[in-house]
C-alpha positions in Angstrom: 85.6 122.3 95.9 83.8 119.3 97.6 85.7 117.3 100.6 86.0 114.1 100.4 86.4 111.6 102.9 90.4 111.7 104.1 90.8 114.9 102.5 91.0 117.0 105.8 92.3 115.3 109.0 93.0 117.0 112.5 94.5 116.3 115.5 95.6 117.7 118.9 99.3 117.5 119.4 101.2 116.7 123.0 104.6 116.9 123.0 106.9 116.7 126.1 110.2 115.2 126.8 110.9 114.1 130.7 114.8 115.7 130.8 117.1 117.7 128.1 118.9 114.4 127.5 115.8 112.4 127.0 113.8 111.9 123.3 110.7 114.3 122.6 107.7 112.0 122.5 104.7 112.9 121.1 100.7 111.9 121.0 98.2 112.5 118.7 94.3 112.9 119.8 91.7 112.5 117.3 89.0 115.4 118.4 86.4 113.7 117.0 86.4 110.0 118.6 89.0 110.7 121.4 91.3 108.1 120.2 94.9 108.8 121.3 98.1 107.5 119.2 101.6 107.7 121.4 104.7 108.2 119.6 108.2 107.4 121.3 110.2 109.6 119.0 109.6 112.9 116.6 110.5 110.3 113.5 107.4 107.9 114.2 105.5 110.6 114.9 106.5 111.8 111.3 105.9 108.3 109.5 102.5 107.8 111.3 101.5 111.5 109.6 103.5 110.8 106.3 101.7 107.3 106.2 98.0 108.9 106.8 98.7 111.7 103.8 100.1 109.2 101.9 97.2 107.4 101.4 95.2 110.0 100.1 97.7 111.5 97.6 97.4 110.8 94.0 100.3 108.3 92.5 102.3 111.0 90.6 102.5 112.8 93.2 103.6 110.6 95.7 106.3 109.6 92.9 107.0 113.6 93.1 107.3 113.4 96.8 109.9 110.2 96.6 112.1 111.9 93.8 112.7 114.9 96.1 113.8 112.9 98.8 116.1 111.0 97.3 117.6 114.5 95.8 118.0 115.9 99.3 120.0 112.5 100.9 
């Protein structure tokens, strides 16, 4: 099976949060080019990664993808 590009994507992963009461933030690190992304909360840390696979996934299956969240709110 050939890769193409956007098919495989990796990252390092911090997470920390400063106190119990306090949010878990999170950054993302791009081993490749160094390039860090910050994230103030789990959720945009979750919509930055849902908005990269996204992208690469075929239209029924994103369609697939939207049908079973709307069957689990």
């Amino acid at each position: 099976m050939e890769e193409q590009p956007g098919d495989y994507v990796s990252y390092l992963l911090r997470m920390w949060r400063t106190s119990r009461e306090n949010p878990w933030r999170a950054s993302l690190e791009d081993p490749r080019t160094g390039e860090r992304v910050g994230f103030g909360s789990l959720e945009a840390l979750w919509e930055f990664l849902h908005g990269k696979t996204e992208a690469t996934l075929p239209k029924d299956a994103t369609e697939a993808n939207l049908e079973h969240e709307r069957q689990l709110s």
